[in-house]
C-alpha positions, -999 to 999 in steps of 0.1 A, spaced: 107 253 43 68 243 34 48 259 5 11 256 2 -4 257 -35 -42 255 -33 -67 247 -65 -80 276 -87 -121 271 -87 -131 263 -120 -170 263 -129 -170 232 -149 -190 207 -166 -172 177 -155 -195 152 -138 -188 139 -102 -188 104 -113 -160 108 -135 -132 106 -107 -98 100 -122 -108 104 -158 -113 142 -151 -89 165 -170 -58 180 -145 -31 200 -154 -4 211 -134 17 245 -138 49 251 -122 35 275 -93 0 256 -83 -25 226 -93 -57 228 -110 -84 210 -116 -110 215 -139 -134 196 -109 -163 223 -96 -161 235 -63 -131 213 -52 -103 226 -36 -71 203 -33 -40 211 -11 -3 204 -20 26 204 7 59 209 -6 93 201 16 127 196 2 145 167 2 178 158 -11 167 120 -19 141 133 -39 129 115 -72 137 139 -104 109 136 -125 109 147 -164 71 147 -167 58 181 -176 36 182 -148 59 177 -119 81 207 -125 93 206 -83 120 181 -86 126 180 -51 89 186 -37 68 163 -16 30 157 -29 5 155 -1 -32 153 -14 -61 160 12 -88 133 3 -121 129 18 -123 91 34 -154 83 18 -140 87 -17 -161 111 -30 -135 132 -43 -110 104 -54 -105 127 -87 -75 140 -65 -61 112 -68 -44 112 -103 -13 126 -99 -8 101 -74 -13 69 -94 7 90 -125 38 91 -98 36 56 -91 34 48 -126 68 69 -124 85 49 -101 76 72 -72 72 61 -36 45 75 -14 19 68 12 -18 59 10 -44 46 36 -59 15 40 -90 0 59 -60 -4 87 -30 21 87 -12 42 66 10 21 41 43 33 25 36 17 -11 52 17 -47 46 -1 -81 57 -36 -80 71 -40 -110 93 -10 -102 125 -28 -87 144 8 -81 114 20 -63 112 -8 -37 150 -5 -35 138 27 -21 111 20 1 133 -5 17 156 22 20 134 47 36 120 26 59 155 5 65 140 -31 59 166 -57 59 167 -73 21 154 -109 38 117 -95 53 96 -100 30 69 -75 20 30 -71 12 17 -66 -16 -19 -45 -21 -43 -61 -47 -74 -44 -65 -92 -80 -73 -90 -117 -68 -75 -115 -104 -45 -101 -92 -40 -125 -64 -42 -152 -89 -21 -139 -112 6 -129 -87 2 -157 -65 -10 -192 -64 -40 -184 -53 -58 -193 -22 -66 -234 -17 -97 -242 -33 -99 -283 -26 -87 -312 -44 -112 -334 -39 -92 -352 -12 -105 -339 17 -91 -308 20 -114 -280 20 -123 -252 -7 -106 -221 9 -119 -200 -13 -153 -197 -15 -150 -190 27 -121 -159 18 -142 -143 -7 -167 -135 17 -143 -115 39 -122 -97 12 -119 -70 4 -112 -72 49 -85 -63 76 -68 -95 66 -30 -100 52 -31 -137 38 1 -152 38 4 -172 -1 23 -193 -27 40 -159 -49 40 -171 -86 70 -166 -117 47 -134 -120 59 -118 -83 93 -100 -93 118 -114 -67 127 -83 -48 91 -84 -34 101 -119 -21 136 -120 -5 168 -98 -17 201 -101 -16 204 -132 10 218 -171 2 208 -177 44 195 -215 47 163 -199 64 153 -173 34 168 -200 7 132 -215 1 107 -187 5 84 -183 -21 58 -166 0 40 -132 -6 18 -114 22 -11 -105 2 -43 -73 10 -71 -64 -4 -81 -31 16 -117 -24 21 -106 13 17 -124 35 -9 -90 55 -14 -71 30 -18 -92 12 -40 -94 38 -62 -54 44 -65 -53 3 -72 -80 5 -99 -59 29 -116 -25 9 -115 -17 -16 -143 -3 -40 -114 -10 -42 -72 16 -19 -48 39 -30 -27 38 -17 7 52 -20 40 34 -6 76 47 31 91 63 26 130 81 61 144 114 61 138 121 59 171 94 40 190 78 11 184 44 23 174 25 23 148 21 60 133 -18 71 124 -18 106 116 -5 111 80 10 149 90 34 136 113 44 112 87 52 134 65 70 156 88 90 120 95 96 103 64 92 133 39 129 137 43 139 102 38 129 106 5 88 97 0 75 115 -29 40 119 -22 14 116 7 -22 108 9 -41 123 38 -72 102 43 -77 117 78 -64 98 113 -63 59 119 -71 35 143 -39 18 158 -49 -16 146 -31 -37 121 -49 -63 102 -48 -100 107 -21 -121 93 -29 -156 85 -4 -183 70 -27 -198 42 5 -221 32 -3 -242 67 -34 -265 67 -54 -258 88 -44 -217 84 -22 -207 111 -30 -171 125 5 -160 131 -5 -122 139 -41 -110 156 -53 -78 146 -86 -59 134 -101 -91 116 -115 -112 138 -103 -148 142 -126 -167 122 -134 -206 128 -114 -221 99 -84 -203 114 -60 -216 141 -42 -193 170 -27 -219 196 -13 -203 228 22 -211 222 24 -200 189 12 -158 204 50 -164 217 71 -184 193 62 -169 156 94 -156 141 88 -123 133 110 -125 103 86 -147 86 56 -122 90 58 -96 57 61 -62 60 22 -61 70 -5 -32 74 
């Protein structure tokens, strides 16, 4: 069963700059927004494995959010009740300047229990994690390389230039990365020493908005069909898929491209490309023939 609730039109004062500091409030029956001229769509489907939320303003225990938001991010106002579920523990999908990402708070550890759930990710793969600044990457990792006066090269100042990009980078997690985002749950030789994080920063104005909001970067994982292989663009159909596994809330930013970003192993001097994708190969970066073929995919994260 699906329900529709649309906004009420409201003729108010609040100025288009103002985003997610506008005023919502949400009764049981439909959402409004005190935003003029906006209308805002929400999709609701049951789901046993639903989240029960004791926030006023989520009064549909078992009800999936799905937020219509303009690509551009001019109306990233919507976008509250999404970063106020993730601050809940809630589990959802968002775009990025790649695909759609299935993402949750990271300090949340049930709520990556469940994303690992709902998308059936084996407790050893590591995941991503989606960052708002270079602050956060230094603060949850160790940071890219930035020279030691030995001959090794300055990293750094040559990333910043293509972040935020299509790029997962491969780093050093710090004591600040909880270890579920690492490895779970395995004592295996070939997980025992893995300290590494796959680390975004999405040139995405959505997404960038939902991260600016968030007291810490989201963990995430890609979206394949269930029962294909391939990569899943259009963020209906993924409701209509993993609604009932138990996601809380989706953002439509319109249809993707089928192209995943770029992962590079920053760990590896020089950096070792170990998957090619919408970031081009860049000069500092090496991709060897025989490495296309003998990559273990287990060591690539959960990448977008």
């Amino acid at each position: 069963m699906v329900c529709v609730y649309s906004l009420s039109r409201f003729d108010a004062t609040i100025p288009p700059s103002s985003f997610l500091g506008s005023s919502v409030s949400f009764p049981s029956t439909h959402v409004v927004s005190n935003h003029k001229f906006s209308i805002l769509s929400m999709t609701i489907k049951r789901s046993s494995k639903r989240l029960k939320y004791t926030a006023p303003r989520f009064t549909k225990e078992d009800g999936l959010v799905y937020i219509e938001a303009d690509p551009s991010g001019s109306d990233t106002w919507k976008l509250e009740p999404v970063v106020n579920l993730l601050k809940e523990g809630a589990v959802g999908v968002i775009p990025t300047d790649t695909l759609y990402a299935i993402a949750c708070d990271l300090r949340c550890q049930s709520a990556i229990e469940r994303l690992r759930r709902i998308k059936n990710i084996e407790p050893s793969k590591p995941l991503s994690i989606l960052c708002h600044s270079f602050r956060d990457i230094d603060k949850f990792t160790t940071g890219f390389p930035r020279g030691d006066g030995q001959g090794h090269a300055n990293l750094f100042k040559v990333v910043k230039h293509y972040l935020p990009g299509p790029y997962t980078f491969i780093l050093m997690a710090s004591k600040e990365l909880p270890k579920q985002c690492i490895r779970v749950g395995t004592s295996s030789a070939k997980y025992a020493s893995r300290k590494n994080v796959g680390v975004r920063m999405p040139d995405d104005a959505i997404c960038q908005a939902i991260l600016k909001e968030m007291d810490s970067p989201l963990i995430c994982t890609s979206i394949k069909s269930l029962k294909e292989d391939e990569w899943m663009i259009d963020p209906v159909m993924i409701a209509d898929t993993y609604g009932p596994e138990g996601l809380d809330f989706v953002v439509d930013g319109g249809v993707r491209v089928a192209d995943p970003s770029t992962v590079v192993d920053m760990t590896k001097i020089p950096p070792r490309v170990l998957r090619e994708g919408k970031g081009p190969i860049l000069p500092w970066m090496v991709l060897e023939d025989d490495q296309k073929a003998d990559v273990d995919k287990d060591l690539i994260p959960a990448a977008i």
